[in-house]
DRENGU-189432 format. One record per residue (C-alpha): x, y, z; residue in three letters. Coordinates in Angstrom, 1 decimal, padded with zeros to 4 digits, m for minus. Layout:
DRENGU-189432
PT      X      Y      Z type
PT      X      Y      Z  Ala
...
end
This chain:
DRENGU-189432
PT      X      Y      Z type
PT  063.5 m032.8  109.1  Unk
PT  065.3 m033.6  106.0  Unk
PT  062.4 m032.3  103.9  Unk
PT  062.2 m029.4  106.1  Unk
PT  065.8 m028.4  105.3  Unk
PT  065.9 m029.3  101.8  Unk
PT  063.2 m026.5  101.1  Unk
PT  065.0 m024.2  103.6  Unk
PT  068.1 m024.2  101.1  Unk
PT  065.7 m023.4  098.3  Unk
PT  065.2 m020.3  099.8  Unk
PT  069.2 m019.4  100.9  Unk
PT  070.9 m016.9  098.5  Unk
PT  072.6 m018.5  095.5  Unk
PT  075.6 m020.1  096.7  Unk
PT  077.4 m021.2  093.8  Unk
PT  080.2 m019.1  092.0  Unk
PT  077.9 m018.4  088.7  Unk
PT  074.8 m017.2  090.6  Unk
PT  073.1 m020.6  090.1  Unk
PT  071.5 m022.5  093.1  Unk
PT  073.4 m025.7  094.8  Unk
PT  072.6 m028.8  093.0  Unk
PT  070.2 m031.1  095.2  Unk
PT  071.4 m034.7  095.0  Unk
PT  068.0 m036.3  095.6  Unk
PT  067.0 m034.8  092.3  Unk
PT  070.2 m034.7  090.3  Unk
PT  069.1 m038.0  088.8  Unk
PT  066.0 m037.1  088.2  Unk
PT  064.9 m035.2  084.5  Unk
PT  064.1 m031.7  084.4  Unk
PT  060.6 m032.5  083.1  Unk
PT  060.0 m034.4  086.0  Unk
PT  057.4 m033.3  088.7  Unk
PT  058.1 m032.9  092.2  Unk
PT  056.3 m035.5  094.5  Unk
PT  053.8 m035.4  097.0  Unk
PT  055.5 m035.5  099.8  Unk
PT  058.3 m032.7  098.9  Unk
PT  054.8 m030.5  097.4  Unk
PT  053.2 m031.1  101.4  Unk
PT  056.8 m030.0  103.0  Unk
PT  056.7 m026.7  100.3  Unk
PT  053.3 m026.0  101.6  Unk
PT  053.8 m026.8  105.2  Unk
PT  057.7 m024.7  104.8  Unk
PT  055.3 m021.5  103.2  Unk
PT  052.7 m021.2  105.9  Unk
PT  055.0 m021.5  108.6  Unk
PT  056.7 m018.4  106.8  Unk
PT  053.2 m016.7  106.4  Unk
PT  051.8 m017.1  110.0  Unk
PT  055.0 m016.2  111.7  Unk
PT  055.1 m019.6  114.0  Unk
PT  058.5 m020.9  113.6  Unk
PT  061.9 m018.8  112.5  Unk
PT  063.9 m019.9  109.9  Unk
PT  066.7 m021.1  110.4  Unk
PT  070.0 m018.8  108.5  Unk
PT  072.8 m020.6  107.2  Unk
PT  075.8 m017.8  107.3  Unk
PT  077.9 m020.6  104.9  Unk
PT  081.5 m019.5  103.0  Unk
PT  079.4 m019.8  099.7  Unk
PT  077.2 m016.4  100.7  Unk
PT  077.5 m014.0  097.8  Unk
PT  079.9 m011.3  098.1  Unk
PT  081.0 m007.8  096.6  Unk
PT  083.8 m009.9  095.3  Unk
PT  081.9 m013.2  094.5  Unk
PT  080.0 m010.4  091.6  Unk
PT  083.3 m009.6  090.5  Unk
PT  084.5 m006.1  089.9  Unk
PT  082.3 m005.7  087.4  Unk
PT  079.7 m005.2  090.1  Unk
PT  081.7 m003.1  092.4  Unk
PT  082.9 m000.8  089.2  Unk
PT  078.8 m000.5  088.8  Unk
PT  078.2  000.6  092.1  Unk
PT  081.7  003.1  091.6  Unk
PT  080.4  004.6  088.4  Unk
PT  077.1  006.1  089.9  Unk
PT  076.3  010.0  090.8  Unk
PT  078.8  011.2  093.6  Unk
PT  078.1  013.8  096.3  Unk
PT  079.8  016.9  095.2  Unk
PT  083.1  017.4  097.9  Unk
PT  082.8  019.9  100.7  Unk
PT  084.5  022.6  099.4  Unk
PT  087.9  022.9  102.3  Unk
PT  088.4  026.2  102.5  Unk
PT  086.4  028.2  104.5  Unk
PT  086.1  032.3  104.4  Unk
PT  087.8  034.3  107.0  Unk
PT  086.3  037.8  108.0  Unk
PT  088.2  040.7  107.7  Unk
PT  088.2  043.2  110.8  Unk
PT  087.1  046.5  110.1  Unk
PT  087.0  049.4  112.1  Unk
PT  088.4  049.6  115.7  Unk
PT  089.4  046.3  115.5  Unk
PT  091.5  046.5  112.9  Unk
PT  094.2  048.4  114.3  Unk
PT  096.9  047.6  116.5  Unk
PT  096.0  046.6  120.4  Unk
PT  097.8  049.6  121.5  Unk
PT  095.8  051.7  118.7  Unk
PT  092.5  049.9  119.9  Unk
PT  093.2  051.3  123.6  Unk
PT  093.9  054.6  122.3  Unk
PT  090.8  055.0  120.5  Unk
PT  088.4  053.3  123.1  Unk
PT  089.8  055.9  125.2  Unk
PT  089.4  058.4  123.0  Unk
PT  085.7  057.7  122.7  Unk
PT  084.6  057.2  126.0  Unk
PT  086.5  060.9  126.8  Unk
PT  084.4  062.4  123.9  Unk
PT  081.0  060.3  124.9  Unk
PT  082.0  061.7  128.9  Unk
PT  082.3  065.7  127.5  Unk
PT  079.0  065.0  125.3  Unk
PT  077.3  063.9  128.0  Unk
PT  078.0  066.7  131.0  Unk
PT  077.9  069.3  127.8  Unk
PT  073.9  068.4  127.5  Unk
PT  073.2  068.1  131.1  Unk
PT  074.9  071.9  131.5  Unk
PT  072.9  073.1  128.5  Unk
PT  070.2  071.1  130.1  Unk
PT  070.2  073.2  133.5  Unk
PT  070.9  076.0  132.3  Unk
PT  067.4  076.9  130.0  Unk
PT  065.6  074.8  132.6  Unk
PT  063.9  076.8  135.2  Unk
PT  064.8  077.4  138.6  Unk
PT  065.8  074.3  140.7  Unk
PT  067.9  073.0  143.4  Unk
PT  071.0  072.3  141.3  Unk
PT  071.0  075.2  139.8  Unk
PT  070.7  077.1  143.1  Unk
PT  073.9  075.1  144.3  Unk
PT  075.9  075.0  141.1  Unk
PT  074.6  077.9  139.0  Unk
PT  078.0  079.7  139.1  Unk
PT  079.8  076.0  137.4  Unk
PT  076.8  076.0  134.9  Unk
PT  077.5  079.5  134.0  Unk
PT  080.9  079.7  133.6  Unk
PT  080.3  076.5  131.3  Unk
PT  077.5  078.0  129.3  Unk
PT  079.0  081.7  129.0  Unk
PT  080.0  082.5  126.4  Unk
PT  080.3  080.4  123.9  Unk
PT  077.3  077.8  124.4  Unk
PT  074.8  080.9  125.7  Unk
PT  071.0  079.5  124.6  Unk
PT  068.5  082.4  123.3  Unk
PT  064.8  081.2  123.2  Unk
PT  063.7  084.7  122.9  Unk
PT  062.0  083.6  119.6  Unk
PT  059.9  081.3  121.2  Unk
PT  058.5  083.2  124.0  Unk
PT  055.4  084.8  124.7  Unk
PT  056.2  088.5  123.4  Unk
PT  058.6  087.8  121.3  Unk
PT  061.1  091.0  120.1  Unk
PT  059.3  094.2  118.8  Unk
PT  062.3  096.3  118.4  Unk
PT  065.2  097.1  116.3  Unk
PT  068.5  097.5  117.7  Unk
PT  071.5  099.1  116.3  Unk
PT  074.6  098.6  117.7  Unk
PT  077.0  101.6  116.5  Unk
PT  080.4  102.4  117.7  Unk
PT  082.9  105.5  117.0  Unk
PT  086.7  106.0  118.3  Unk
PT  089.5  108.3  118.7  Unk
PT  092.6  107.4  116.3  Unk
PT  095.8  108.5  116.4  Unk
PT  097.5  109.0  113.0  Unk
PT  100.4  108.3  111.9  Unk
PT  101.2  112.3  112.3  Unk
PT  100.9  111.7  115.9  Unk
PT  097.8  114.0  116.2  Unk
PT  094.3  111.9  117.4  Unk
PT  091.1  112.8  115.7  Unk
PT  087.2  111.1  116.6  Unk
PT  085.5  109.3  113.6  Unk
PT  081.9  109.5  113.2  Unk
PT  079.5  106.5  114.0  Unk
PT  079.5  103.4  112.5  Unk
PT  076.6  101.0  112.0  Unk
PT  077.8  097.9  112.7  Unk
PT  074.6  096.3  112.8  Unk
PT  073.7  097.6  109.4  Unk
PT  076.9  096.7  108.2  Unk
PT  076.3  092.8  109.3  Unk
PT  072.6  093.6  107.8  Unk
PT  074.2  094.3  103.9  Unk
PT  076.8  091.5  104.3  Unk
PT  073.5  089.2  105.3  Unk
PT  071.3  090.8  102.4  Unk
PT  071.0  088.5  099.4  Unk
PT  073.8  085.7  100.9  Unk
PT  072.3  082.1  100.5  Unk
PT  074.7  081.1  103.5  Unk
PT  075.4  083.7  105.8  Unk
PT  078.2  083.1  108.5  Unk
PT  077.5  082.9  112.2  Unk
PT  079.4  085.9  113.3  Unk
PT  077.3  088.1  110.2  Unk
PT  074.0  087.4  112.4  Unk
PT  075.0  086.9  115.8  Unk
PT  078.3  087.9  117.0  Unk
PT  077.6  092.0  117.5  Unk
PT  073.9  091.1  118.8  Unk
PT  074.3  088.0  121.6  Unk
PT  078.1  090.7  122.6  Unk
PT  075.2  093.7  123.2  Unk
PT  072.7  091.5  125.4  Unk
PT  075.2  090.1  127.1  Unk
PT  076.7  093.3  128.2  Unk
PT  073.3  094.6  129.0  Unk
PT  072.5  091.5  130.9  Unk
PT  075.3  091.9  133.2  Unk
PT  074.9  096.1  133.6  Unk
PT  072.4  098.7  135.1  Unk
PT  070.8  101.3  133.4  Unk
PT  073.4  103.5  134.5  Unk
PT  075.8  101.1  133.1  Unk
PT  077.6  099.5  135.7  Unk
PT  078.5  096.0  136.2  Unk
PT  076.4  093.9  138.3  Unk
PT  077.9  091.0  139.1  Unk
PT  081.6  089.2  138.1  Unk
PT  080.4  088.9  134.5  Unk
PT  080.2  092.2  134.2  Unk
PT  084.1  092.9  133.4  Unk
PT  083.9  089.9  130.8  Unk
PT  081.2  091.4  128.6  Unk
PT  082.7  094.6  128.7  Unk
PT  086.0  093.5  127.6  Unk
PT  084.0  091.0  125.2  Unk
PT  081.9  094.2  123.0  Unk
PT  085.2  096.6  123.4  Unk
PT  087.6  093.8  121.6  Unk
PT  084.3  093.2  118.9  Unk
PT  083.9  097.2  117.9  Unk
PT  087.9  097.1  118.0  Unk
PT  088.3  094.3  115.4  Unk
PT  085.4  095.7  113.4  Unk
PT  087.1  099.3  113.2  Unk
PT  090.4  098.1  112.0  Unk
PT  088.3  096.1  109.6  Unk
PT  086.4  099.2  108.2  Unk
PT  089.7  101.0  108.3  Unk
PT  088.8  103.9  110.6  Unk
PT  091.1  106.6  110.9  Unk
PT  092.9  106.2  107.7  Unk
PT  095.7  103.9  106.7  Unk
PT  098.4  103.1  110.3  Unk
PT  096.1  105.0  112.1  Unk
PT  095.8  103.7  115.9  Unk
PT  092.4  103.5  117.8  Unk
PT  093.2  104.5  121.0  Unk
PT  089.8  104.7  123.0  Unk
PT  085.7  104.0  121.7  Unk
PT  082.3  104.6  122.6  Unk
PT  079.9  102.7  121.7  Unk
PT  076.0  103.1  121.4  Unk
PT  072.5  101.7  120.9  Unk
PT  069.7  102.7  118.7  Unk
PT  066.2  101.1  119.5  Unk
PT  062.9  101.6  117.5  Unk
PT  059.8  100.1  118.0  Unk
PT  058.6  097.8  114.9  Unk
PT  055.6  099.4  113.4  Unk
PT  052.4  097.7  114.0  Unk
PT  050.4  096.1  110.7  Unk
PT  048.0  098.3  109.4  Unk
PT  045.2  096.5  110.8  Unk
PT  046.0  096.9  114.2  Unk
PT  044.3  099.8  116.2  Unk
PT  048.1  099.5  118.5  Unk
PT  049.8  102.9  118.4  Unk
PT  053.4  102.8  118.8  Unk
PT  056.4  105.7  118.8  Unk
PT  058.5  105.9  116.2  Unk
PT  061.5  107.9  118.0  Unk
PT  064.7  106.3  118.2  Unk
PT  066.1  105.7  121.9  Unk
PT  069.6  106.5  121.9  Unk
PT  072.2  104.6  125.0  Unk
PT  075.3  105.5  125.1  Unk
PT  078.5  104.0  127.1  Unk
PT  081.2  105.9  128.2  Unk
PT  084.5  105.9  126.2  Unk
PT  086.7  102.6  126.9  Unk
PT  090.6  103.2  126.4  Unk
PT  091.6  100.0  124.4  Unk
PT  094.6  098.2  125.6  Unk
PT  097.6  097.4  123.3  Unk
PT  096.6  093.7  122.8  Unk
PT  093.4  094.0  121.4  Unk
PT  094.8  096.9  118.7  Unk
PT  097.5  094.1  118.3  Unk
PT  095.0  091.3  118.0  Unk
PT  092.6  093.2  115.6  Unk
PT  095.6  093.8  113.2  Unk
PT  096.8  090.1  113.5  Unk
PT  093.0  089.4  111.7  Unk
PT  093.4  091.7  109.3  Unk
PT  096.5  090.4  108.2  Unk
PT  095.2  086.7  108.4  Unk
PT  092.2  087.6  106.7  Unk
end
């Protein structure tokens, strides 16, 4: 057993202040050329295959004399100090700005969430109207036509004339003529004005013509002949609307044109339509007439608001 331990200590960590292994007193007498003897060689070898074959643990010695961070000195730990460092997480962190919505005020936010779902809610029931109204006959519409129409009419009125089957072979002139009063007192008739030509010149050549230039005087006419008979009476409650609608058009485009002379008055108007037939190509074998069909109206007296509204235009304009 005491060979056993003496060759356990051989293998312990160095002990000793300088590194060096303990001092064995058994040899300290002994010369350093001197050979170890046979006995301490068959406890080495017996000690190493024990190790190698796993049989019997080795006993630790946990002694004071173990070497420490501070048994190296500091010039060890100033070693280990000196090496590469990890780089420091940098502290500050980025905070997101809000943008939009949320950046406003919480009173502000409610005010604009509001705001949108009112605007997404109009969106909505404006497409479903416009929706039922160019689709064809159904049960909602049977029940609700006079809501869709009122919503449609006539501002949002749809027109798919240009993809139908026979699409529009005719030209139609909208012209108009009145009786003024001047500033005499005495009341004279103009003659006719083209007022569909007249849209036709200001269109002519314009890269960006306006709505009203192409649209206004023509959806006014089929409207009022979409709500009259061919002896030009109203058929239905639209009826008064459209007539009031072409009357106050013709009004603003006289005093426009400046019928009647300078402070002359338009006290009544008549308006009328000229249709042609668009000739056929010279291919076709399709014989058309050329003679122009003529509809007259009957003379409207025009109230003192719309002569008042047509001059508030003129003056804005």
């Amino acid at each position: 057993m005491d060979a056993y331990d003496e060759g356990s200590k051989a293998r312990q960590l160095p002990g000793g202040p300088d590194g060096s292994l303990p001092e064995d007193p058994a040899s300290a007498g002994s010369s350093p050329d001197s050979t170890p003897s046979a006995d301490q060689e068959s406890v080495g070898q017996e000690s190493v295959g024990q190790e190698s074959t796993g049989q019997e643990s080795v006993p630790q010695h946990h002694d004071s004399q173990a070497p420490t961070a501070q048994a190296f000195g500091p010039q060890a730990s100033g070693s280990q100090a000196s090496g590469p460092q990890a780089p420091a997480a940098d502290p500050r962190v980025p905070v997101l700005t809000p943008t939009g919505i949320a950046s406003l005020p919480l009173r502000s936010q409610v005010v604009a969430a509001l705001a949108l779902a009112v605007v997404a809610v109009v969106a909505c029931v404006h497409l479903g109207m416009v929706f039922l109204h160019v689709a064809p006959t159904n049960t909602v519409t049977k029940q609700h036509g006079r809501a869709i129409d009122d919503w449609i009419y006539p501002e949002f009125e749809q027109n798919w004339k240009l993809f139908a089957p026979n699409p529009l072979q005719q030209n139609i002139d909208v012209q108009v003529r009145a009786q003024v009063r001047g500033a005499d007192g005495g009341i004279t008739e103009t003659g006719w004005y083209d007022l569909s030509a007249l849209d036709g010149a200001a269109i002519d050549g314009n890269l960006l013509p306006s709505h009203t230039q192409q649209n206004e005087l023509r959806r006014a006419w089929d409207f009022y002949i979409g709500t009259h008979d061919n002896d030009n009476r109203p058929v239905g409650l639209r009826g008064d609307l459209s007539q009031r609608y072409l009357r106050r058009i013709v009004v603003l485009r006289l005093d426009r044109e400046g019928a009647g002379g300078k402070g002359a008055v338009v006290e009544s108007v008549q308006v009328r339509s000229r249709t042609t037939n668009v000739p056929p190509p010279k291919w076709s074998e399709e014989q058309v007439s050329d003679t122009p069909v003529l509809r007259e109206l009957p003379w409207w007296t025009v109230p003192e608001e719309d002569v008042t509204d047509a001059r508030t235009e003129a003056s804005a304009g």
